[in-house]
C-alpha positions in Angstrom: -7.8 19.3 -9.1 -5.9 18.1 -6.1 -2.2 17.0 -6.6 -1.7 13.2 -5.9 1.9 11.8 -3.7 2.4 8.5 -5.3 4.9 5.6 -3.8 5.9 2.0 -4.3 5.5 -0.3 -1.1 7.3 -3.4 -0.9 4.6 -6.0 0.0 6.4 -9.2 1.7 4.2 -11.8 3.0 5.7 -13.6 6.7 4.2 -16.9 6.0 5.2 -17.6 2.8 7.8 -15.3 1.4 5.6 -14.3 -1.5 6.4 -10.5 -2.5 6.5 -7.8 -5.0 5.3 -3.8 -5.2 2.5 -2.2 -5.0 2.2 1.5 -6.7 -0.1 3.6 -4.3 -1.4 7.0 -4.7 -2.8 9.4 -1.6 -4.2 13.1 -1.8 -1.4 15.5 -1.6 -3.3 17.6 1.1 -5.9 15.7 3.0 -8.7 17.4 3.9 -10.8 17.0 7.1 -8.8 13.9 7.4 -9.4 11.5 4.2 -6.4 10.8 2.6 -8.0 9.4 -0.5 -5.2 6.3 -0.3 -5.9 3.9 -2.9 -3.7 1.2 -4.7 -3.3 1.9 -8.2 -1.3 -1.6 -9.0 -1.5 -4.7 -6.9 1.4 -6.9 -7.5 1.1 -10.9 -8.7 -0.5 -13.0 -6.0 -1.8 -10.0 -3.6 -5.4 -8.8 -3.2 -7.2 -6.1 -1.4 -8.6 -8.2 1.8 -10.4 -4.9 2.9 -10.6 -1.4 1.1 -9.6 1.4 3.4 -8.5 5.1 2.8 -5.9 5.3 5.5 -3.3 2.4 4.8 -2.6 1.6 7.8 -6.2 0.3 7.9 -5.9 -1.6 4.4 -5.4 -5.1 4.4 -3.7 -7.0 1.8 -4.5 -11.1 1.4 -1.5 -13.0 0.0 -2.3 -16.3 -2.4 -1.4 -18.6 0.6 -4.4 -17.2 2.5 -2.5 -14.5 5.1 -3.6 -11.2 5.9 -1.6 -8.3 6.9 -1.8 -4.2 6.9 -0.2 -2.6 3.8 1.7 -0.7 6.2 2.8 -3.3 8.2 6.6 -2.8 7.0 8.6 0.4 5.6 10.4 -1.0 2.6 10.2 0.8 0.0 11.3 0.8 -3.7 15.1 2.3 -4.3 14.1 5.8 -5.5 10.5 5.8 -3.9 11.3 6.8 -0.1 8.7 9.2 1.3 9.8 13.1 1.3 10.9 14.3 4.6 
């Protein structure tokens, strides 16, 4: 079984302010090209707007109606910044 990288992502939304964290999980080493990304915990007044496994693709609605990509910002959680 493959290894999972999991992360916290700040999620901030520009139109209203609302945010929080989302814990996300990828495949450790993506084959042929899927990273298997997936949100594992969606914080309080965020939904998935459209599923996607690359994030960048992944859209996030806020409770005030805005869209934006998950990886629209590099925030992350103190403690949770990526491996170089």
């Amino acid at each position: 079984m493959a290894s999972r990288d999991r992360y916290s992502r700040k999620l901030e939304c520009a139109k209203c302010g609302a945010s929080g964290f989302a814990e996300a999980s990828e495949n450790d080493s993506a084959k042929g090209g899927n990273r298997g990304f997936t949100i594992d915990v969606m914080p309080k007044g965020f939904t998935t707007e459209r599923n996607a496994s690359d994030p960048a693709k992944h859209m996030i609605r806020c409770r005030c109606g805005n869209v934006f990509a998950f990886r629209q910002k590099t925030v992350y959680a103190p403690g949770s910044e990526p491996r170089g």
